[in-house]
C-alpha positions in Angstrom: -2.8 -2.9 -4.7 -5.4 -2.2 -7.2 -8.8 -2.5 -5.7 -12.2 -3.2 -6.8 -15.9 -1.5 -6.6 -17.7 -4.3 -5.2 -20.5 -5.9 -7.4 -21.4 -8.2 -4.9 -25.0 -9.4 -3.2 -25.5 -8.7 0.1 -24.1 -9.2 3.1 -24.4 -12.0 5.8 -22.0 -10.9 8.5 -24.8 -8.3 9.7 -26.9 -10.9 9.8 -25.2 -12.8 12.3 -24.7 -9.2 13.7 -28.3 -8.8 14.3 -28.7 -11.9 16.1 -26.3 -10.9 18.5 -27.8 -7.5 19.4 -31.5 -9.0 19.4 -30.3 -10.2 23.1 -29.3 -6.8 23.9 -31.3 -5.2 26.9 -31.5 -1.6 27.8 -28.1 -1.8 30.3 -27.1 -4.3 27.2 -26.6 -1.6 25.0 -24.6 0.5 27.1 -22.4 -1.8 27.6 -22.2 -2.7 23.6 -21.9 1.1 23.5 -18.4 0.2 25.2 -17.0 -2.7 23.1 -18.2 -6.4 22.7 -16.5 -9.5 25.0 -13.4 -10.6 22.8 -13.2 -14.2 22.6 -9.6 -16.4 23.2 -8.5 -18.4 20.5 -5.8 -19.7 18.6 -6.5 -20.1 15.3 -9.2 -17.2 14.6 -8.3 -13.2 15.1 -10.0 -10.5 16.3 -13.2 -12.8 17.3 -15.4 -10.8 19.7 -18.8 -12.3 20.9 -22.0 -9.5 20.2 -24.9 -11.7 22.0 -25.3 -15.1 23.3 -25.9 -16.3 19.9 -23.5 -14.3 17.5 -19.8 -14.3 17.0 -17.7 -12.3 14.2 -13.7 -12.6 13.7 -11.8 -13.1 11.1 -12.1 -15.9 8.5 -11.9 -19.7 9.7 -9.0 -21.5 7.8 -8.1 -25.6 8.8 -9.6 -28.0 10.7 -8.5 -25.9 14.2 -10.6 -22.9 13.1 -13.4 -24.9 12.7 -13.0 -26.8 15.8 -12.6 -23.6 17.5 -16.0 -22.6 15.8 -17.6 -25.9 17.2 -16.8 -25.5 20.6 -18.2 -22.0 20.7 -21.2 -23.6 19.3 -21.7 -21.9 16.1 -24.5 -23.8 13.6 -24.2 -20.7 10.9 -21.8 -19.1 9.4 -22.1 -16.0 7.1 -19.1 -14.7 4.7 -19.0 -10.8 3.1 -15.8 -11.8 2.2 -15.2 -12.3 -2.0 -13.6 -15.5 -1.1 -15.1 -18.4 -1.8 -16.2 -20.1 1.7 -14.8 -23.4 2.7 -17.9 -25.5 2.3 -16.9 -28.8 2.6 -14.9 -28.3 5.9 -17.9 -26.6 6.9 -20.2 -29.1 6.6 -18.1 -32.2 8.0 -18.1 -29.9 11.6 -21.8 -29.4 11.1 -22.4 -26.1 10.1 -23.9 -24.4 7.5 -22.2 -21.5 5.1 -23.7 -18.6 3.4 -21.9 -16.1 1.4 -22.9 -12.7 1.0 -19.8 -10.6 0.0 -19.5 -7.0 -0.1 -17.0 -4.7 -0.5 -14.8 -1.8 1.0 -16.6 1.4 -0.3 -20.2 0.8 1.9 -22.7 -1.2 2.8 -25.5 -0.9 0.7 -29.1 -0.8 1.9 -30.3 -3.7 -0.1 -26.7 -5.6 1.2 -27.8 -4.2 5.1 -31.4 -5.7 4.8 -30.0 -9.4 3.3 -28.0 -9.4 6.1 -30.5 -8.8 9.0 -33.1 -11.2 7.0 -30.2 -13.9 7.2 -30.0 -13.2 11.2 -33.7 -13.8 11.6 -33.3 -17.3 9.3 -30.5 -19.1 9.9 -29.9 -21.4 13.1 -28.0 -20.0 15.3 -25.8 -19.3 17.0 -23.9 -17.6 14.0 -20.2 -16.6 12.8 -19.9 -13.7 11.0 -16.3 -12.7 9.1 -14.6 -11.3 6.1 -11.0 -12.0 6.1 -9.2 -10.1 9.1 -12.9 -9.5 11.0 -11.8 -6.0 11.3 -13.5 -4.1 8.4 -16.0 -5.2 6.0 -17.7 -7.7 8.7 -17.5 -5.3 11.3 -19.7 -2.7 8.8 -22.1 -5.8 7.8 -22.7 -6.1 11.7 -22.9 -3.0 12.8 -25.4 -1.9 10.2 -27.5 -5.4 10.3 -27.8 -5.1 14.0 -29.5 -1.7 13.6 -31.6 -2.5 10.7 -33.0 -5.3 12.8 -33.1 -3.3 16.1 -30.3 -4.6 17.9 -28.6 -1.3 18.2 -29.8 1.8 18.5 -28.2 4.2 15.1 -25.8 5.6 17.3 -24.4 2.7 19.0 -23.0 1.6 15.1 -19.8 3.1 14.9 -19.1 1.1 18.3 -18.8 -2.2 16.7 -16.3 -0.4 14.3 -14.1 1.0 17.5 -14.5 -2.6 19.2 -13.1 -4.7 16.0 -10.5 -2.4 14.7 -12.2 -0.7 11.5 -9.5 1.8 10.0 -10.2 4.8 9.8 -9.4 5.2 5.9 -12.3 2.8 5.3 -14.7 5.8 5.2 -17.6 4.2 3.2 -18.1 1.7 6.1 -18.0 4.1 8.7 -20.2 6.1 6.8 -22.8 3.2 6.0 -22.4 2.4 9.8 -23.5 6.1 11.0 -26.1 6.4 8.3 -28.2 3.4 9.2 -31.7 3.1 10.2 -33.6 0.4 11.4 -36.2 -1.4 8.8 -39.5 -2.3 9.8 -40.0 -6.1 10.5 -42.9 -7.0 7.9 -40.5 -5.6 5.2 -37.7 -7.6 6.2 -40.0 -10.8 6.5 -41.3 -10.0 2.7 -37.7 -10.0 1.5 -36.7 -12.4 -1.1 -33.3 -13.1 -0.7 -31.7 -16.4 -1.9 -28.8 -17.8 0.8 -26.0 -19.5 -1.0 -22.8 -21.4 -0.2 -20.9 -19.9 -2.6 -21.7 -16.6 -4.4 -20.5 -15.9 -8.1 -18.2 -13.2 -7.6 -16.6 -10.9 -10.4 -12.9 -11.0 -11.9 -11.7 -8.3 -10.4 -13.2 -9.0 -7.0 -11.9 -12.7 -6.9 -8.2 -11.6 -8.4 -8.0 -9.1 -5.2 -8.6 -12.0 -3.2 -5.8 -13.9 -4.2 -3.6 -11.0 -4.4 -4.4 -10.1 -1.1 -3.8 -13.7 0.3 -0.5 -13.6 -2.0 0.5 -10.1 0.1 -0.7 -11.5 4.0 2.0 -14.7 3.0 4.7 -12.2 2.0 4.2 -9.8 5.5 4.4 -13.0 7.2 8.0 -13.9 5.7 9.0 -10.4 5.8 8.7 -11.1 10.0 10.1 -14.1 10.1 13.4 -12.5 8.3 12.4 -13.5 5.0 12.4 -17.2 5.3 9.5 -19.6 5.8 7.5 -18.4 9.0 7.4 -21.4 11.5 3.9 -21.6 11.3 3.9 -22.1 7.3 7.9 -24.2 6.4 5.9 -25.1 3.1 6.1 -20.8 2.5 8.6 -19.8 0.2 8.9 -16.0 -0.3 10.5 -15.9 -3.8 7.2 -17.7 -4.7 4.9 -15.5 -3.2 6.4 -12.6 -4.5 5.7 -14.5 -8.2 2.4 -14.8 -7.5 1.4 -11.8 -6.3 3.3 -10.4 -9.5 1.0 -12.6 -11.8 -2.1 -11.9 -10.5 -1.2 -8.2 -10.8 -0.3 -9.2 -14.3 -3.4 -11.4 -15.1 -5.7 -8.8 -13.4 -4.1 -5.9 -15.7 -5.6 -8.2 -18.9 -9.1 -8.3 -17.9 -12.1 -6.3 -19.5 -13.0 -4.5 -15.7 -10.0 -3.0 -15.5 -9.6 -2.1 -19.7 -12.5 -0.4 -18.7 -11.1 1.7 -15.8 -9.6 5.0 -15.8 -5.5 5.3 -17.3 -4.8 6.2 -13.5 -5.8 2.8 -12.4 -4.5 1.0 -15.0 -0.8 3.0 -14.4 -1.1 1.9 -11.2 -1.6 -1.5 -11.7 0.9 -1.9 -14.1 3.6 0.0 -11.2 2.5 -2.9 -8.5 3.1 -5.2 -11.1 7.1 -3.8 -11.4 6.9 -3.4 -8.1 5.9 -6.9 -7.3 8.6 -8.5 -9.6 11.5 -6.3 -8.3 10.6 -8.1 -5.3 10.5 -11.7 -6.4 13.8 -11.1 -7.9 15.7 -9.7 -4.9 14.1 -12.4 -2.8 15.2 -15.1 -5.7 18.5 -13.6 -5.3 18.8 -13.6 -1.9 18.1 -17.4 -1.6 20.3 -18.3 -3.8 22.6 -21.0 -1.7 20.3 -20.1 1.5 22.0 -17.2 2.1 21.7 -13.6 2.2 23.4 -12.1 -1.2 20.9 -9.2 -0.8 20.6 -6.5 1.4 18.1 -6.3 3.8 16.8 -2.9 3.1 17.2 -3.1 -0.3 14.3 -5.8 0.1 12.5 -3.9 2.8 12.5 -0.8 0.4 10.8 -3.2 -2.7 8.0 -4.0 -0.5 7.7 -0.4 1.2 7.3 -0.2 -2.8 4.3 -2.0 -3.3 3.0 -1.4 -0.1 2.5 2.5 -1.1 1.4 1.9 -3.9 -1.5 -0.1 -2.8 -2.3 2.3 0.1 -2.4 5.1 -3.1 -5.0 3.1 -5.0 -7.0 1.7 -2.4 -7.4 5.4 -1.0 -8.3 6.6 -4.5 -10.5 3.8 -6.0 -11.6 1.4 -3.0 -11.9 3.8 0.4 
């Protein structure tokens, strides 16, 4: 899957970051050197609590996420996801969104210092997350909390280890080691604007759908190709459309006109890929039965799966 280099403001997720490790003591950091609490739910992943007041996992989606968010008593929460934030839902369980997406490749300074401004602003406690909560949220935390003071520099890459960064993500990890803290009178001069939606560019907000498009297609490829309990309204031959259009719609944009013939090359072989799949999945519920082989399926999206593990290592990691 094609990938993006992220145009986007900064940060909140360290913000809410930084709140958490303001409550860490001296024998609080060595135990945040080890991992952070993980926190039991059902509708949120890879949720981990950093301090009293802040929480990060992965994104909240339907009313259960949010009541989930409620209980724990979040007031704040802070996207660096491109998505746009569910706002609405937000608001009618009491809490307040602000989006500050970044990308995959780092976390930039001016992102990091947003981010641990946000922590010292918003009521807390707070929710931090991108999509999964394992990567680009993580990184926003990890590098917030030092820029504030949270976290000493080389307790960062912990709250990688704790929340499942990969390894390939190397701008992250790097922007994780690399951070230093920022004195408080700069961080209290900042001017930074906290909105509930951030504008995002085309090519960020396409790989947000295409990456929603592809999480709904591993989720039928478990349940055997058919519509995973959890989601009967989920039909794979659809998905596999989608995510096929979006390649395609992405492909006609100026951003990526603009990008190397590699890219583009690429883009255009998920596209194949993408509708090789949506065919043999088409085929294969014709009369609700299996006219396909399984592998022949499982070898489409080992495809496309390749090929976005090519791209993202050349143009987003």
């Amino acid at each position: 899957m094609p990938s993006r280099r992220r145009p986007f403001v900064l940060p909140v997720a360290l913000c809410v970051a930084v709140l958490g490790a303001c409550a860490l003591g001296a024998g609080e950091n060595d135990s945040a050197r080890k991992g952070f609490e993980p926190v039991a739910t059902t509708h949120l992943h890879n949720v981990h609590r950093v301090a009293s007041d802040l929480v990060s996992g992965s994104a909240p989606d339907g009313d259960g996420a949010f009541e989930e968010l409620k209980r724990l008593g979040i007031k704040s929460i802070i996207s660096v996801d491109g998505a746009r934030p569910d706002v609405e839902r937000a608001r009618r369980f009491g809490m307040r969104y602000v989006h500050l997406p970044i990308g995959y490749d780092d976390v930039t300074p001016q992102e990091g210092r947003a981010i641990a401004k946000a922590i010292d602003e918003l009521e807390g406690p707070v929710y931090v997350h991108c999509h999964h909560g394992k990567h680009r949220s993580a990184a926003a935390v990890a590098v917030a909390c030092v820029m504030n003071g949270r976290l000493k520099p080389e307790q960062a890459e912990s709250v990688l280890y704790t929340f499942g960064t990969g390894e390939n993500y190397k701008g992250l990890w790097a922007s994780a080691r690399d951070a230093r803290r920022v004195d408080a009178n700069e961080l209290r001069s900042l001017k930074v604007e906290f909105v509930e939606t951030a504008k995002v560019p085309p090519m960020a907000d396409a790989m947000v759908s295409i990456d929603h498009a592809w999480e709904h297609l591993k989720q039928a490829e478990k349940a055997g190709w058919r519509a995973p309990a959890e989601h009967p309204d989920l039909d794979p031959p659809h998905e596999a459309l989608q995510l096929m259009e979006h390649f395609r719609e992405l492909g006609r944009t100026t951003e990526v006109a603009a990008r190397p013939a590699d890219f583009r090359h690429k883009l255009a072989e998920s596209e194949a890929a993408a509708n090789r799949l949506h065919e043999l999945l088409a085929k294969q519920s014709n009369a609700g039965r299996p006219d396909v082989p399984p592998a022949e399926v499982g070898d489409a999206m080992k495809t496309l799966s390749n090929g976005c593990a090519s791209c993202h290592r050349q143009y987003r990691d």
